[in-house]
Residue frames relative to the residue before (quaternion, step in Angstrom):
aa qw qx qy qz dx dy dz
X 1.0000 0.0000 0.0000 0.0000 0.00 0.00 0.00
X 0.5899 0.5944 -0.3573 0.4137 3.39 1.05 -0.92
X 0.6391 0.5591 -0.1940 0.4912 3.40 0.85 -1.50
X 0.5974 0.3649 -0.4662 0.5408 3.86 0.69 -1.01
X 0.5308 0.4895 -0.4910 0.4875 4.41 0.10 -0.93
X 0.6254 0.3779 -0.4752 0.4902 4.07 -0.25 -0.86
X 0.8351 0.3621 -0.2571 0.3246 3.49 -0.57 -1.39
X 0.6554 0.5376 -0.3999 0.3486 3.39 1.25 -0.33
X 0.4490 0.7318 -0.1829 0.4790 2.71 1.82 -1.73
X 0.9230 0.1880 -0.1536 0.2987 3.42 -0.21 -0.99
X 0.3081 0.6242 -0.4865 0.5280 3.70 1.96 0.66
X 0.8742 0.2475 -0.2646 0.3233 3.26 0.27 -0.81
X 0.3504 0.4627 -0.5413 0.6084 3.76 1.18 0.75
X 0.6658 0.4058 -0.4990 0.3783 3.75 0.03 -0.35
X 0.7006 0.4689 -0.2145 0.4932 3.44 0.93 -0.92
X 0.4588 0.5241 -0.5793 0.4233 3.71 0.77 0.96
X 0.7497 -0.1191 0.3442 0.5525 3.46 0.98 -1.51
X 0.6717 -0.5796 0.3420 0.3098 2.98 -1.36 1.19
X 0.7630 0.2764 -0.2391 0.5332 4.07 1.00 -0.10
X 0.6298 -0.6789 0.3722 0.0634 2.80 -1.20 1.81
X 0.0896 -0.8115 0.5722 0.0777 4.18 0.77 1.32
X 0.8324 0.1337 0.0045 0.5378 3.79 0.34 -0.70
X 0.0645 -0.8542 0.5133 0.0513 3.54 -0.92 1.14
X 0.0650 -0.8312 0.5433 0.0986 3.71 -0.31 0.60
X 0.4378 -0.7759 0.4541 -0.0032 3.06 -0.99 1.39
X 0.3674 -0.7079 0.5219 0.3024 3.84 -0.72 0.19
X 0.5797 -0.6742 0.3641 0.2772 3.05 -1.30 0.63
X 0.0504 0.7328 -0.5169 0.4396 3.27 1.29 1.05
X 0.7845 0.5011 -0.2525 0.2638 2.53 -0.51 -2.11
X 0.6878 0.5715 -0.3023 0.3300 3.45 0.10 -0.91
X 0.5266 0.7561 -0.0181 0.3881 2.90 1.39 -1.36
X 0.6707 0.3026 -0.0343 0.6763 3.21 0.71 -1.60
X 0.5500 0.7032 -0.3271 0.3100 4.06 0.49 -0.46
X 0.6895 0.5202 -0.0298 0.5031 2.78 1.43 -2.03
X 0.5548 0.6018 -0.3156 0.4799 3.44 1.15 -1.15
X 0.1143 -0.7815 0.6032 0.1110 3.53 -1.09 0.87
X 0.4410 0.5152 -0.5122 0.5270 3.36 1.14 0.54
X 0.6067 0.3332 -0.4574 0.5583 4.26 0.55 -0.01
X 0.2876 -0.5883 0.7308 0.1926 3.00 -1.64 1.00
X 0.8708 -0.3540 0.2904 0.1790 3.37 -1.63 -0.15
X 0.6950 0.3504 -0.1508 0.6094 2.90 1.50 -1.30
X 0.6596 0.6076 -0.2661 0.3535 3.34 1.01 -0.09
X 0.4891 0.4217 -0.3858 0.6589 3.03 1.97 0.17
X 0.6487 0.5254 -0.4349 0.3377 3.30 0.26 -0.79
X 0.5762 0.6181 -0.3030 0.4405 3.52 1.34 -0.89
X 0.6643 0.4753 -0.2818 0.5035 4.05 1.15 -1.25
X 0.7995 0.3448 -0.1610 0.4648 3.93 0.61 -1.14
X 0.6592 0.5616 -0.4863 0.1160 3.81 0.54 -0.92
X 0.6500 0.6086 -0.3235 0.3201 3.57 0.96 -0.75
X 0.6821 0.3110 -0.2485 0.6134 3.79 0.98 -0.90
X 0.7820 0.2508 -0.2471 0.5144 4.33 0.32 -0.80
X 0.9394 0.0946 -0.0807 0.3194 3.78 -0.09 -0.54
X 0.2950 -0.8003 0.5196 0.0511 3.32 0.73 1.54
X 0.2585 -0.8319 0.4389 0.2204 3.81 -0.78 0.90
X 0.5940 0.5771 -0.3365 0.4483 3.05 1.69 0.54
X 0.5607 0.6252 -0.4277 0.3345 3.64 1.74 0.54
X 0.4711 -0.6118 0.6201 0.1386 2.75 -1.31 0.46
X 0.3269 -0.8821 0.3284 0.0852 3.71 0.66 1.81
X 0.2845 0.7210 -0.5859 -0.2363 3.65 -0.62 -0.74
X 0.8526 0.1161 -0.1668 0.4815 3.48 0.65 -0.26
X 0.1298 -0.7356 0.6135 0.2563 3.95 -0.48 0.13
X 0.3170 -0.6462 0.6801 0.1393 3.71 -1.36 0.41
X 0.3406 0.7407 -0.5738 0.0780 3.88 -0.71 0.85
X 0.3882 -0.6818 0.6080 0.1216 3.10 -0.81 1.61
X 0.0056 -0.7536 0.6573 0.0061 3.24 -1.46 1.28
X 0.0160 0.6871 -0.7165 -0.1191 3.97 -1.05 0.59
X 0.6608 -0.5657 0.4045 -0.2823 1.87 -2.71 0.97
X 0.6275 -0.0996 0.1201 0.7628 3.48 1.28 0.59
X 0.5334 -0.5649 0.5327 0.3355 3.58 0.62 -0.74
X 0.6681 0.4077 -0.3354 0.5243 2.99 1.37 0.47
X 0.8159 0.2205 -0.1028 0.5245 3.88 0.52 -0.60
X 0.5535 -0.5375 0.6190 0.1471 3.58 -1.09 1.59
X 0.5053 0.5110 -0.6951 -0.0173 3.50 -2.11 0.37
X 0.5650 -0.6729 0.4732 0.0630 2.85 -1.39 0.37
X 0.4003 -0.7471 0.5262 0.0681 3.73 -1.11 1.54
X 0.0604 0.7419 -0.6589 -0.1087 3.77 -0.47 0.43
X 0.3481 -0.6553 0.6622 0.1045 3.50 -1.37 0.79
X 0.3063 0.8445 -0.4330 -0.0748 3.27 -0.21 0.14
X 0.2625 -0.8132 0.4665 0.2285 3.94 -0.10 1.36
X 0.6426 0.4202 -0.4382 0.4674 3.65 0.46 -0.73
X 0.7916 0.3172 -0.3019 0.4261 4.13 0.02 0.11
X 0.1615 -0.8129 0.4842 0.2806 3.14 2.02 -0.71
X 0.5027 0.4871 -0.5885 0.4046 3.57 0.31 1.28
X 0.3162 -0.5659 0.7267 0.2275 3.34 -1.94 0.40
X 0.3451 -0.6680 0.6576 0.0473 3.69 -1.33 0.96
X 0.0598 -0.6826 0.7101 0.1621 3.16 -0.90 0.65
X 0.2147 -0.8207 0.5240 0.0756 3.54 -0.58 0.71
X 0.5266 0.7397 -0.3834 0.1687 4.02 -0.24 0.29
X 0.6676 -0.6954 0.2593 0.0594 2.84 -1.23 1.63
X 0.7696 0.3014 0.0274 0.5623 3.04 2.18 -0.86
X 0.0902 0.9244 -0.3706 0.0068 3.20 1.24 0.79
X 0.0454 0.7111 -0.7016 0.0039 4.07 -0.03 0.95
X 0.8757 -0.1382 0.4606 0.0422 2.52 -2.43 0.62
X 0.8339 0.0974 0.0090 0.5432 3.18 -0.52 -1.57
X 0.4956 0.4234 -0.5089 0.5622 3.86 0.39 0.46
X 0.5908 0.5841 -0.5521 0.0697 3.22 -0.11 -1.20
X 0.7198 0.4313 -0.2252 0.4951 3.65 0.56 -1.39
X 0.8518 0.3278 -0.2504 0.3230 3.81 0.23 0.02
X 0.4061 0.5411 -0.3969 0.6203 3.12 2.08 0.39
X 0.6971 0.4346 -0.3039 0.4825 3.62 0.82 -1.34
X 0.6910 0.4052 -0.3707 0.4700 4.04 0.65 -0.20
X 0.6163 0.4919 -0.3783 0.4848 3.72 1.21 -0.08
X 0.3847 0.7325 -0.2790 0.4875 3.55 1.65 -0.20
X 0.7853 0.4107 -0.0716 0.4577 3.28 0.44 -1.93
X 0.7637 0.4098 -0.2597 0.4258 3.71 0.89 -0.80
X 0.3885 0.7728 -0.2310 0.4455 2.82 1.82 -0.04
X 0.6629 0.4373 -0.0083 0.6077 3.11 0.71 -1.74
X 0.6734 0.3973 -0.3325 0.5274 3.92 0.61 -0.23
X 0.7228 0.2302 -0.4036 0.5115 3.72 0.41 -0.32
X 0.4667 0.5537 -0.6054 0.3303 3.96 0.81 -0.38
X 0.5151 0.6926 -0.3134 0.3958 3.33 0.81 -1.40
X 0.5956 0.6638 -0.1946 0.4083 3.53 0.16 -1.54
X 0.7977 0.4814 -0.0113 0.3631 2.97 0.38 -2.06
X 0.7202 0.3288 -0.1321 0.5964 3.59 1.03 -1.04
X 0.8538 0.0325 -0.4105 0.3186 3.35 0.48 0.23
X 0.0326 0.6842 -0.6684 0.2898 3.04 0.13 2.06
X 0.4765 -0.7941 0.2699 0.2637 3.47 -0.69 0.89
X 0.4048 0.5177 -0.6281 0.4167 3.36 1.20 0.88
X 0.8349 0.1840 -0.3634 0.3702 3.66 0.04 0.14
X 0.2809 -0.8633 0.4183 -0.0304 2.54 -0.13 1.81
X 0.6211 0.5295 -0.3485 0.4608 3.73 1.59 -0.98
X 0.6817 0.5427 -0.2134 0.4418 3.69 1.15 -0.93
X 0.4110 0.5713 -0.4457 0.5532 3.70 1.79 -0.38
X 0.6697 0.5842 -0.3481 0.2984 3.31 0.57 -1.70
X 0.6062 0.6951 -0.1999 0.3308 3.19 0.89 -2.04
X 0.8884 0.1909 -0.0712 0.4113 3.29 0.19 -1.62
X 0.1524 -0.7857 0.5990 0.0249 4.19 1.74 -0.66
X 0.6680 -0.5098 0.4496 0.3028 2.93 -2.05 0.86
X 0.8644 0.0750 -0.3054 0.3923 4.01 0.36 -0.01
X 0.5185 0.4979 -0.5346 0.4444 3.23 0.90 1.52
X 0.4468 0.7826 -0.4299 0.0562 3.91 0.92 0.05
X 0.6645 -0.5250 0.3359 0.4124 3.74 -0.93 0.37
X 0.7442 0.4567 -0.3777 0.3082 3.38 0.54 -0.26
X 0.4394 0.7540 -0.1795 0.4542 3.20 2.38 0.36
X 0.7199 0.6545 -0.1367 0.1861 2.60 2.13 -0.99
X 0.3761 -0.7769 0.2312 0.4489 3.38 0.39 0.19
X 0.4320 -0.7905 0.4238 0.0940 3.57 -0.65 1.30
X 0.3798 -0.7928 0.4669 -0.0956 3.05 -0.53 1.75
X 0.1954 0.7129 -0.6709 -0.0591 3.84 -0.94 0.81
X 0.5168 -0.6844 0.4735 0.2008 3.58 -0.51 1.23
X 0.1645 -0.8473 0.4762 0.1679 3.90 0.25 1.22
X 0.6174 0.6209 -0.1959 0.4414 3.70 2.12 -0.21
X 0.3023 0.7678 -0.4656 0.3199 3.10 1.61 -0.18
X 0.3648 -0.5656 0.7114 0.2021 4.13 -0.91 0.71
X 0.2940 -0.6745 0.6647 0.1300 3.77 -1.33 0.95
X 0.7605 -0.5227 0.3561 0.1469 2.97 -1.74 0.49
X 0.3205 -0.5679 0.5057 0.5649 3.86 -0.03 0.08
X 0.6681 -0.4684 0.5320 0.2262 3.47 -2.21 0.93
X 0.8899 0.1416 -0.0721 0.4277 3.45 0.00 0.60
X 0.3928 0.7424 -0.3200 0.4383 3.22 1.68 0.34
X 0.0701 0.8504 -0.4666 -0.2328 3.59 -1.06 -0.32
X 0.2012 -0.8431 0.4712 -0.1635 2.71 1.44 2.00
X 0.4141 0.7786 -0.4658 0.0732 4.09 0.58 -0.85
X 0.7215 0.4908 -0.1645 0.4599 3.03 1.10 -1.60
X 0.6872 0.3966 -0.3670 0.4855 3.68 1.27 -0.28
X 0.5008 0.5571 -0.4811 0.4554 3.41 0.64 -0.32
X 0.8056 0.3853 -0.3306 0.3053 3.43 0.44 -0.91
X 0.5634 0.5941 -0.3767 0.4332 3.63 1.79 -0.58
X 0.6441 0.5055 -0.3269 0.4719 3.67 1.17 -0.67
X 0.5095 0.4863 -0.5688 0.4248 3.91 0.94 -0.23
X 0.8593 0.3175 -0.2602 0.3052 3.42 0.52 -0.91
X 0.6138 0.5113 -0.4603 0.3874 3.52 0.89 0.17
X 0.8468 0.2511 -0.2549 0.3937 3.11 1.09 -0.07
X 0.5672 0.4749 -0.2959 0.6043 3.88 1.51 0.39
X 0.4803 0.6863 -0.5338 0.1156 3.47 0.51 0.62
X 0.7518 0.3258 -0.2769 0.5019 3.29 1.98 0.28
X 0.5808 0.3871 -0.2363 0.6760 3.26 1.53 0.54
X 0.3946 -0.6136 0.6576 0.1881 3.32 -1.77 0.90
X 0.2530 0.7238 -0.5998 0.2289 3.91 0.74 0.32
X 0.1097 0.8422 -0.5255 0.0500 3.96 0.70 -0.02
X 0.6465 0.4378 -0.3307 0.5301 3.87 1.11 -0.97
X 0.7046 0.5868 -0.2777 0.2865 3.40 0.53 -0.34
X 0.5579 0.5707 -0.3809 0.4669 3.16 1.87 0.06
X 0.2957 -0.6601 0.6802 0.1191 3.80 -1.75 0.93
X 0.0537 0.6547 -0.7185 -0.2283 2.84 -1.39 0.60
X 0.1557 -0.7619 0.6180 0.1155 4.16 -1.09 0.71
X 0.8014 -0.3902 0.2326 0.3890 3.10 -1.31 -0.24
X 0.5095 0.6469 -0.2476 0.5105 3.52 1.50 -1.33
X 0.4150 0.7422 -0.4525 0.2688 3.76 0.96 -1.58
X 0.6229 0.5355 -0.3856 0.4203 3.75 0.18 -1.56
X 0.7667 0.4865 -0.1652 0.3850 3.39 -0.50 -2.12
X 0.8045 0.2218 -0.2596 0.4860 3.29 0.29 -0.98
X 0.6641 0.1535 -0.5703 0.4584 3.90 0.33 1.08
X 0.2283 0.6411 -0.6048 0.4137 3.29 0.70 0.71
X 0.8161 0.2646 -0.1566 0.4894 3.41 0.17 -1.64
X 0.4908 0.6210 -0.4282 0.4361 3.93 0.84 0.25
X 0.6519 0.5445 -0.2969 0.4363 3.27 1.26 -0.91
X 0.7175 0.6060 -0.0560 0.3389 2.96 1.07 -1.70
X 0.7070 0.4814 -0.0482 0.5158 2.74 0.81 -1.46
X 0.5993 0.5585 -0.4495 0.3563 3.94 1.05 -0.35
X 0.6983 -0.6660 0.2356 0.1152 3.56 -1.34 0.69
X 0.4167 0.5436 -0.2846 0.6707 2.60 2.39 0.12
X 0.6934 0.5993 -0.3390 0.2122 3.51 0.26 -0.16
X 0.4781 -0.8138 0.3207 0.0791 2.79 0.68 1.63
X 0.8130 0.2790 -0.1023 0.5008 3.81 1.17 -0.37
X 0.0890 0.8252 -0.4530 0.3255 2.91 2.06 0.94
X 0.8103 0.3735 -0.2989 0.3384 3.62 -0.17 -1.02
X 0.4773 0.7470 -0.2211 0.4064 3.50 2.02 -1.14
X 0.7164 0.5624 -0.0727 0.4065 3.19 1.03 -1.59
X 0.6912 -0.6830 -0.2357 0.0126 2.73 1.41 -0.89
X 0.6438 -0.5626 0.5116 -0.0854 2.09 -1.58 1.79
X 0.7177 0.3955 -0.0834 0.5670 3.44 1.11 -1.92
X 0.4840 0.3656 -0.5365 0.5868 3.94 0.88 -0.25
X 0.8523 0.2509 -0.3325 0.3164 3.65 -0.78 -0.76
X 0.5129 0.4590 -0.5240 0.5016 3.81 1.27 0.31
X 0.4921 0.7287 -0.3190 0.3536 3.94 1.14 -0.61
X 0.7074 0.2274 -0.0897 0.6632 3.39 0.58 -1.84
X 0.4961 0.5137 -0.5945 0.3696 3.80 0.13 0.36
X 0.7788 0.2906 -0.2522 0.4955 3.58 0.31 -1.29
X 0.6949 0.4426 -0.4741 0.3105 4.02 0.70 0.06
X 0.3266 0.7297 -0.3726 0.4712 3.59 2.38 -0.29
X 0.7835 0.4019 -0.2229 0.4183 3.60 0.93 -1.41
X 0.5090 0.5941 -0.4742 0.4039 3.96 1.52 -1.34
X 0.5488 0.4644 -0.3391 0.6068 3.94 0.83 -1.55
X 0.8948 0.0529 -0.4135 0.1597 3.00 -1.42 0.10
X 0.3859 0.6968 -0.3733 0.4757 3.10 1.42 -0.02
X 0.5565 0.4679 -0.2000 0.6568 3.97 1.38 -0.99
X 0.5471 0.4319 -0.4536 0.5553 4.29 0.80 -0.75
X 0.8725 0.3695 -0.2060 0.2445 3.38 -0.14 -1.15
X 0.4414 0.5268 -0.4233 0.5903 3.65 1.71 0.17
């Protein structure tokens, strides 16, 4: 789901203008980052063509990172404030020091990565006394928490980005109960989605035959 938010997320920055202002990343990425058996160019080789056009002109990067395999947060680049956000819905204790050090090595191979000289506008951008690992490193102390027993993580983090890719308003996102459904129907419902009419079709062939199971149960 996260990944469907990226690909959505980042159709519709393409569809402002022919340069790429804000780049969101799959949760790959991270992934391959962390690995010390990928060198630099070798990521740059897996992501540059669909996430990180060398001809943009950057201001913020989205990069979803998880935890153990169990718990979603979220990376904010930001160049116009030149901070990195750490963004999470579930902040514990015993994570604290090995989420925050998966953060930092992060931020050292992104580095890495942009200033290889195909990106030459983002070399420009960030230069020897503007670089990300300079940047000052943000934990939002306003950040609203998850429900106790939820495992909302992975939405909190799709809603930082659908809805902060031009504002740092992060505290200001909710996530409620409804939250699901309605990016459900963001996803679904988005004009790229090529299986829009497919979809539905089957939702309204769905609640037909459960319209009929119910009354069929009324009438027993």
């Amino acid at each position: 789901i996260i990944n469907l938010v990226v690909a959505r997320s980042n159709w519709l920055i393409d569809s402002l203008g022919k340069h790429k202002s804000v780049w969101y990343l799959p949760t790959y990425f991270a992934q391959y980052a962390l690995d010390n058996k990928y060198k630099a160019d070798y990521i740059r080789s897996k992501f540059q063509d669909k996430y990180m056009p060398p001809n943009s002109i950057v201001s913020k990067i989205f990069i979803p990172m998880n935890d153990e395999g169990a718990h979603w947060f979220l990376v904010v680049v930001d160049f116009s404030e030149r901070k990195v956000y750490w963004l999470d819905s579930l902040p514990s204790d015993e994570r604290y020091h090995p989420r925050r050090h998966s953060i930092i090595r992060l931020i050292v191979k992104l580095e890495e990565i942009l200033l290889l000289p195909c990106f030459v506008n983002v070399a420009n951008l960030i230069g020897h006394d503007n670089l990300i690992t300079n940047f000052t490193k943000i934990e939002p102390t306003c950040l609203p928490h998850q429900r106790p027993g939820s495992n909302d993580c992975g939405v909190w983090v799709a809603k930082w980005m659908i809805e902060c890719p031009f504002n740092s308003n992060y505290g200001g996102i909710t996530v409620a109960t409804a939250t699901r459904m309605k990016l459900a129907l963001y996803l679904c419902h988005s004009s790229n989605n090529v299986l829009l009419q497919s979809l539905l079709s089957k939702s309204a062939q769905y609640w037909d035959d459960m319209h009929k199971k119910r009354k069929a149960l009324v009438d027993v």
